[in-house]
DOFI-308570 format. One line per field, with one value per residue (C-alpha): x, y, z. Coordinates in nm, 4 decimals, padded with zeros to 6 digits. Layout:
xx	X; ...
yy	Y; ...
zz	Z; ...
! end
This chain:
xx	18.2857; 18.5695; 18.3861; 18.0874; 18.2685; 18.4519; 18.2388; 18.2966; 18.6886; 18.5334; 18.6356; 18.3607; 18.5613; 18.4382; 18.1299; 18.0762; 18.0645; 17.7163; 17.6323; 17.7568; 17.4724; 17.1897; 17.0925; 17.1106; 17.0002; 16.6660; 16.4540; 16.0431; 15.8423; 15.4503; 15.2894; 15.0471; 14.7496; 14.7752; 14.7572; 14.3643; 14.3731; 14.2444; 14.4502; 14.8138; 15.0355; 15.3554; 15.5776; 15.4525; 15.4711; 15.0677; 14.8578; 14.8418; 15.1107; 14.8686; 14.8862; 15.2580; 15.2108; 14.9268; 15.2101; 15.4803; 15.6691; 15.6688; 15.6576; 16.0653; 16.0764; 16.4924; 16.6261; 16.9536; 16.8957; 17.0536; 17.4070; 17.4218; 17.2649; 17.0880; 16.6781; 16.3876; 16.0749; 15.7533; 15.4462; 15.5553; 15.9134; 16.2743; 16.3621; 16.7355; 16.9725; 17.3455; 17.4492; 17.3534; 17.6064; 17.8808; 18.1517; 17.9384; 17.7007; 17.5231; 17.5516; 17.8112; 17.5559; 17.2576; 17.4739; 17.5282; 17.1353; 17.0692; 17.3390; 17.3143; 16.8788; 16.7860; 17.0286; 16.9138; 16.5323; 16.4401; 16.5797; 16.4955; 16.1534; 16.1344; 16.3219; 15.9869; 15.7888; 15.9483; 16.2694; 16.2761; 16.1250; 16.2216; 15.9396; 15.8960; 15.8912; 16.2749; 16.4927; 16.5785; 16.5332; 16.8769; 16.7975; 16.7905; 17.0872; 17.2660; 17.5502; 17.3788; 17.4662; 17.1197; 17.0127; 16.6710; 16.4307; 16.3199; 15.9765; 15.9020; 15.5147; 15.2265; 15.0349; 14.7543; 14.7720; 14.7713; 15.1272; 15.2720; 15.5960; 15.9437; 16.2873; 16.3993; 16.6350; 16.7227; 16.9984; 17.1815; 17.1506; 17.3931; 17.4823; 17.5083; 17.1292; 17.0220; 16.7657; 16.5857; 16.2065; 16.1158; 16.4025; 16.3752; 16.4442; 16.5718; 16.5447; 16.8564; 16.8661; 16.9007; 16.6716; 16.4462; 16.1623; 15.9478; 16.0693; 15.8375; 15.7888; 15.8306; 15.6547; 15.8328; 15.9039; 16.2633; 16.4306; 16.6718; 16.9347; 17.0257; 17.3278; 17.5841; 17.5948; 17.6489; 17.4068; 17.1844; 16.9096; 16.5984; 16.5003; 16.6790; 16.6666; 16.4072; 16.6480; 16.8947; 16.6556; 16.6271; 16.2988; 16.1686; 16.1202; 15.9262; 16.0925; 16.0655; 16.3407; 16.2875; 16.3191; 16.4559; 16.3281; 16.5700; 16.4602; 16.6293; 16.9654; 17.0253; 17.2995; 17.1139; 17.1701; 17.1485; 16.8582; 16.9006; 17.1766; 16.9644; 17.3246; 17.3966; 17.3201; 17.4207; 17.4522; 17.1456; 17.2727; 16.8822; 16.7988; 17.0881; 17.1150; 17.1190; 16.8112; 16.6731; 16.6676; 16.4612; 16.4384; 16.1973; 16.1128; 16.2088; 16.3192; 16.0949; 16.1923; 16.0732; 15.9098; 15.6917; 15.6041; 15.4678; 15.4010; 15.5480; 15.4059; 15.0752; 15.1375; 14.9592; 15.1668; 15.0161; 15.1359; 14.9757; 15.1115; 14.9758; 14.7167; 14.5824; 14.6057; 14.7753; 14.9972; 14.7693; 14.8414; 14.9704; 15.2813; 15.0910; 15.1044; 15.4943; 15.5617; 15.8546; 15.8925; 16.1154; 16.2784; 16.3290; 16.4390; 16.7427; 16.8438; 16.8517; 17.0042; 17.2521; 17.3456; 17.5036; 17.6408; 17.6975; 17.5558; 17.5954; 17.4292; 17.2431; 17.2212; 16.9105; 16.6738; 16.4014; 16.1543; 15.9702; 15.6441; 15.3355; 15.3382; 14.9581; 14.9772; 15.2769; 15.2951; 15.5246; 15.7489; 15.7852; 15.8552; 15.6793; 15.5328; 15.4454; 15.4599; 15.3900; 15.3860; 15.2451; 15.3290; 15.0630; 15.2552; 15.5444; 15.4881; 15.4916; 15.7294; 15.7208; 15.9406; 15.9445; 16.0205; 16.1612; 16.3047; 16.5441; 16.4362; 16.0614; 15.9260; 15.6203; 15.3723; 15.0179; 14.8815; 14.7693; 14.8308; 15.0737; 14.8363; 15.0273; 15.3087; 15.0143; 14.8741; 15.2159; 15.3784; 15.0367; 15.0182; 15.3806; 15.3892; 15.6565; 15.8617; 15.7949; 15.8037; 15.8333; 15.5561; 15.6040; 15.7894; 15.7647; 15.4726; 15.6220
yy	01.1566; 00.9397; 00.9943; 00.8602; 00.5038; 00.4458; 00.2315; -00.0260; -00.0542; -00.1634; -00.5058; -00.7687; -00.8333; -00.4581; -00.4536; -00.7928; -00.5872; -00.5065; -00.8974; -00.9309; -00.6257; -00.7771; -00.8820; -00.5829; -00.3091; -00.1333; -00.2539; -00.2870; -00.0139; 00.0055; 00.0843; 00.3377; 00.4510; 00.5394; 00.8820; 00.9823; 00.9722; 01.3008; 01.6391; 01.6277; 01.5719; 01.5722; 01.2922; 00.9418; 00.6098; 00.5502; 00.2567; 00.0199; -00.3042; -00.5460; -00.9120; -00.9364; -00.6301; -00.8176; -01.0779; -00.8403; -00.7482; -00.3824; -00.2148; -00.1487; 00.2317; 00.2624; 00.6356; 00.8477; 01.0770; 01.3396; 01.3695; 01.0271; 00.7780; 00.4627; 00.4071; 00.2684; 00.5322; 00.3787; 00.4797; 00.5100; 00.7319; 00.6595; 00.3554; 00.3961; 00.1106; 00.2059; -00.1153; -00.2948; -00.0769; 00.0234; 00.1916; 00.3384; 00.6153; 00.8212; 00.6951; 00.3846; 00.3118; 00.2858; 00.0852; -00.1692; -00.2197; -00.2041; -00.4883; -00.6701; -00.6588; -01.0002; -01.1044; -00.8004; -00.7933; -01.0471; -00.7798; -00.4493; -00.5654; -00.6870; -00.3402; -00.1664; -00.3255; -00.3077; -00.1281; 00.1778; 00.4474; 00.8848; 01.0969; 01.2258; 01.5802; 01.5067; 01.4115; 01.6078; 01.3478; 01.3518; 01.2571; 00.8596; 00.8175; 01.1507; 01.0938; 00.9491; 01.0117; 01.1672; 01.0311; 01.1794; 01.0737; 01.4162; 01.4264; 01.1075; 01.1401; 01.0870; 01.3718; 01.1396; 00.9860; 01.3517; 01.3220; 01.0044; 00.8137; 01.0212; 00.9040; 00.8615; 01.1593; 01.2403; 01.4395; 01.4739; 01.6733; 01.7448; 01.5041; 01.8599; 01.9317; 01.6567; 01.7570; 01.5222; 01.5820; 01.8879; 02.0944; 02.3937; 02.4568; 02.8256; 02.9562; 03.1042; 03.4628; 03.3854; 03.5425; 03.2260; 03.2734; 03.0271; 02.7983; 02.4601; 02.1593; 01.8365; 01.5755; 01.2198; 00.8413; 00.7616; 00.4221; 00.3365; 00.1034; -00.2301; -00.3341; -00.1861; -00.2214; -00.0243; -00.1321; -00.3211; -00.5425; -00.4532; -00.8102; -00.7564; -00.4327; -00.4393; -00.6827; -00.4193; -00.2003; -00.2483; 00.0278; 00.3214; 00.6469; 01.0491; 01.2941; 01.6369; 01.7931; 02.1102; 02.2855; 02.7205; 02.7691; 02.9657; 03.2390; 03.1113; 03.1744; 03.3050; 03.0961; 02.8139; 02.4443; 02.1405; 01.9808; 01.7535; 01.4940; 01.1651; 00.9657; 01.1691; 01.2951; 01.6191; 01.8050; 02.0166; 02.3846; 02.4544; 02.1671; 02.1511; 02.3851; 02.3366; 02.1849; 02.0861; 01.7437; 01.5993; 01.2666; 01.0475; 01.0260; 00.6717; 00.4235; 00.1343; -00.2018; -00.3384; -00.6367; -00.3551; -00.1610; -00.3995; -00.2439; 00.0690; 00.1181; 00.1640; 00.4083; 00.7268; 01.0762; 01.3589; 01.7121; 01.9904; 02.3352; 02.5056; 02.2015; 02.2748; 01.9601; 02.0200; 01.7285; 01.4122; 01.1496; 00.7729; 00.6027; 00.4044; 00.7602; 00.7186; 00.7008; 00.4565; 00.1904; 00.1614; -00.1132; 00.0718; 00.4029; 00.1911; 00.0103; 00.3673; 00.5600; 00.2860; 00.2418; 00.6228; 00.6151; 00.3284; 00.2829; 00.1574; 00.0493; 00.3818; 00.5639; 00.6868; 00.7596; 00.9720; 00.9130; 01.1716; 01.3767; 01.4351; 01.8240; 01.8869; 01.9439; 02.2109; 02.5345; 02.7979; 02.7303; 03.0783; 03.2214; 03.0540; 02.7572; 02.4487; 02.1752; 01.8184; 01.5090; 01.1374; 00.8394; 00.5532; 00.2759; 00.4543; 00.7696; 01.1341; 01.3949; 01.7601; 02.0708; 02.4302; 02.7074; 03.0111; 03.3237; 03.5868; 03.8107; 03.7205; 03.7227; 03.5895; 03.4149; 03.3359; 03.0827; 02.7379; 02.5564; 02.6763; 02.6396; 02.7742; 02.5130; 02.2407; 02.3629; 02.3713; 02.0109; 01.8743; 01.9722; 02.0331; 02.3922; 02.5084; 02.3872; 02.4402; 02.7975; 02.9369; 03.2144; 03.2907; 03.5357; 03.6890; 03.9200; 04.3171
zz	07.1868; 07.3849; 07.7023; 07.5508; 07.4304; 07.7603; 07.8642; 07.6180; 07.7629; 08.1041; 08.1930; 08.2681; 08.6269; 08.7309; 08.6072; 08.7966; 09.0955; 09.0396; 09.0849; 09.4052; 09.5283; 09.3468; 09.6775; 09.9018; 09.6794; 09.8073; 10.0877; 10.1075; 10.0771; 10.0865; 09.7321; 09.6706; 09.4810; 09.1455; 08.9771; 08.8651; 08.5049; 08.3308; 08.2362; 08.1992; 08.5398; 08.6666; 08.4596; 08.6042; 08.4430; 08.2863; 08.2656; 08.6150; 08.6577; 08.5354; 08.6264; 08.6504; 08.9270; 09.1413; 09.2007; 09.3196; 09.0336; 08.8593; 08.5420; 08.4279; 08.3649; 08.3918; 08.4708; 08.5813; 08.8331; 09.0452; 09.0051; 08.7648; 08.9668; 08.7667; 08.8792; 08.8471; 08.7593; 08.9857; 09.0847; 09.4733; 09.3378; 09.2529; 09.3181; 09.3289; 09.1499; 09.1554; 09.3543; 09.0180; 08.8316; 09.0877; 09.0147; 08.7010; 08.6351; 08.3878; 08.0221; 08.1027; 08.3788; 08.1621; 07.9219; 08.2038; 08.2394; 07.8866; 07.7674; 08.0440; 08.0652; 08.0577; 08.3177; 08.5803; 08.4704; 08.7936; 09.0363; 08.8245; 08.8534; 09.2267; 09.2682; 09.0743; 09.3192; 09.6467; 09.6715; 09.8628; 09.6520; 09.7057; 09.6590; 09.2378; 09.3951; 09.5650; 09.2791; 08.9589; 08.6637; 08.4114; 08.0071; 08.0591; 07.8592; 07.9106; 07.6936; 07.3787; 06.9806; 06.8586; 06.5187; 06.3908; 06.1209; 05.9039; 05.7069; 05.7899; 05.8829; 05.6254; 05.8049; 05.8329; 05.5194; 05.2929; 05.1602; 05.0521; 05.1785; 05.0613; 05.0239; 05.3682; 05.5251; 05.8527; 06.0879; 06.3781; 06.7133; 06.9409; 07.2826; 07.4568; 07.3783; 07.5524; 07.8227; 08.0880; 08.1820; 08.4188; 08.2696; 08.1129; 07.7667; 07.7083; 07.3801; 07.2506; 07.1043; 06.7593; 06.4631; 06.4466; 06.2596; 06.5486; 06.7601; 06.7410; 06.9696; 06.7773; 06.9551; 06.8949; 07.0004; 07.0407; 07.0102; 07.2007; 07.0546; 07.2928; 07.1102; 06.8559; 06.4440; 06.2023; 05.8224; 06.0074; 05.7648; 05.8138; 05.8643; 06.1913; 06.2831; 06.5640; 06.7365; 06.8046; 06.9379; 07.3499; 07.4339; 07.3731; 07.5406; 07.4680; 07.3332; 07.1996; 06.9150; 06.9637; 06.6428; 06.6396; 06.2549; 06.0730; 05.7733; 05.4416; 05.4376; 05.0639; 04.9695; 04.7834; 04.7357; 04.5822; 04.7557; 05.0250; 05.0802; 05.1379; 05.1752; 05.4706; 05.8398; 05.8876; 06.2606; 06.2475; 06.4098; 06.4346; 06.6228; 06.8441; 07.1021; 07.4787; 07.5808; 07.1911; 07.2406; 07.5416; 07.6589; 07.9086; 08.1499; 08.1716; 07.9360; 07.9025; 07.7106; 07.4666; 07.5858; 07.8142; 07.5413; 07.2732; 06.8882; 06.9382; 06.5582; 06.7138; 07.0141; 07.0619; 07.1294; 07.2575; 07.3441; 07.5736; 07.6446; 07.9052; 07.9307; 07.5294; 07.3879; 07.0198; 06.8508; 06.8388; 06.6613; 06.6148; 06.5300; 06.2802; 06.0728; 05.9973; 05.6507; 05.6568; 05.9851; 06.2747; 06.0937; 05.7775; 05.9465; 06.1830; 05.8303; 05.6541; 05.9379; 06.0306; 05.6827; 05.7139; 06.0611; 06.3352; 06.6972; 06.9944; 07.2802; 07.4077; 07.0911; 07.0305; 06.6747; 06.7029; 06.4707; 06.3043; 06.4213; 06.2115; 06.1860; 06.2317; 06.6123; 06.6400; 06.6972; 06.9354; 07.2236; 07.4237; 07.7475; 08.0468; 07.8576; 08.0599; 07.8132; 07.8667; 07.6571; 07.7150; 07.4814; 07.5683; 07.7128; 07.7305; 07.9704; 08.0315; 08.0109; 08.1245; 08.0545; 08.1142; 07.8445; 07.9051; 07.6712; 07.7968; 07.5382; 07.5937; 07.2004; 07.1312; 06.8746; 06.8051; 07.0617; 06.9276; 06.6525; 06.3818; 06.0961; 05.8491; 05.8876; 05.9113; 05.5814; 05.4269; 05.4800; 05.4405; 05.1137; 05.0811; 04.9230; 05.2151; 05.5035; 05.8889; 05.9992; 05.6770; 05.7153; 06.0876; 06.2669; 06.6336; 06.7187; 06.6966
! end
């Protein structure tokens, strides 16, 4: 994880560098129309500017593309924004816009609005913060209002199964009993602490992206347990492979997003519409989740939680699946699936697994396996 931290050994005199090209990063570009609304798209920021955008500034959607390079996610492209965080890329470059926000929100949003944008279609979209440490918030959905808030528990996935939107996720060839897409909102944290009060937890958080934790569920493994740990966050093997944790497309502040309590997520695969539900559904807050999680294991700026899904809407991720998910004020995401050994499952809605944590005689998965 040193790779990750380097960024916080970066003098301020480099990363003033990226003051002195506030001025000359981007040029004009003409705006145009906005996506039609209706059936899922191509990842796209949603809803229009608003008043702010009638008066020339943009909607802050903040991504890495390409090989690394810091953006801006508009309706007209990529805007791109490196000269704000020269020498820096990737994770240290989002860090840059994230800690340094309020100073470089005047020309990230004059950037939305005018800089020169590259086509959606041209540019291969990077997890926004590539390099992250991926807490997650288990169980922690009332599945709408049938089961009762639990003791809070959660996990961790791998920084290598980070994923951005339009990659593909392939399914390793282990004996997984299903592989499920977990729809989910993701904080992303805006400065570090470690037991953070929950009376000032939504200070450290900066925005909020989509993301899907992919989930390979594994048969039982026979060698028993004591229940869960609830003082810990444990790697989750199951969780964590290449490509099980996707993020964005963009992250979006804060101060854009509003109550993120009250967003709505949705998931389609192959355009059937099948998680669909609200944040307002989560069984214990953002604020009590970061003073829970934090309480276990520190962050910095970057990290990111995701926070539960409501397990009414999964069901299987297989070979040639077009998936895409949409987080109102937030935006869309899409991925691919594919499976080198090509297994499959029912179509639509796991119902089993519905049935099960709603009424909480069995975990996710538990009576599914592939089609002979």
């Amino acid at each position: 994880m040193t790779s990750r931290r380097r960024s916080r050994t970066v003098s301020f005199a480099i990363l003033s560098l990226a003051t002195v090209a506030l001025m000359g990063c981007g040029s004009p570009a003409p705006p145009s129309a906005s996506a039609a609304a209706g059936t899922p798209t191509a990842a796209a920021p949603q809803g229009s500017q608003g008043s702010e955008g009638a008066k020339g500034l943009g909607k802050i959607n903040l991504v890495i593309f390409n090989e690394g390079r810091p953006g801006l996610l508009t309706e007209r492209g990529v805007v791109d924004v490196s000269a704000l965080t020269r020498p820096l890329g990737g994770q240290d470059a989002m860090q840059v816009l994230i800690t340094r926000y309020d100073e470089l929100k005047p020309e990230l949003a004059r950037l939305a609005a005018e800089g020169a944008a590259q086509p959606l279609s041209a540019v291969t979209l990077k997890a926004p913060v590539p390099r992250a440490k991926v807490l997650a918030m288990g169980g922690n959905y009332r599945e709408f209002g049938a089961r009762k808030p639990e003791p809070m528990w959660g996990f961790l996935k791998s920084t290598d199964a980070l994923l951005g939107s339009g990659g593909t996720v392939v399914l390793p060839e282990v004996d997984a009993n299903i592989f499920h897409h977990e729809a989910e909102l993701v904080v992303v944290f805006g400065r570090a602490g470690r037991n953070i009060p929950q009376a000032q937890a939504l200070d450290y958080v900066f925005g909020y992206t989509a993301g899907v934790d992919v989930s390979a569920r594994m048969p039982p493994s026979g060698a028993g347990g004591g229940g869960r740990d609830i003082t810990k966050m444990p790697i989750s093997g199951g969780k964590s492979h290449n490509g099980f944790a996707v993020l964005g497309p963009a992250i979006v502040p804060k101060d854009e997003v509003g109550d993120a309590q009250a967003v709505d997520i949705k998931l389609w695969v192959n355009g059937e519409l099948r998680p669909n539900y609200s944040t307002s559904d989560a069984a214990h807050s953002i604020a009590e989740s970061i003073a829970w999680a934090t309480a276990i294991t520190p962050v910095e700026p970057g990290d990111v939680l995701y926070m539960g899904t409501n397990h009414q809407g999964l069901g299987s991720m297989q070979d040639g699946d077009h998936i895409e998910m949409e987080i109102s004020r937030i935006g869309r995401l899409t991925i691919n699936v594919a499976d080198p050994s090509k297994r499959r499952w029912p179509r639509g809605v796991d119902e089993a697994t519905a049935t099960d944590v709603r009424n909480g005689t069995g975990g996710p998965g538990q009576k599914s396996r592939p089609l002979p």
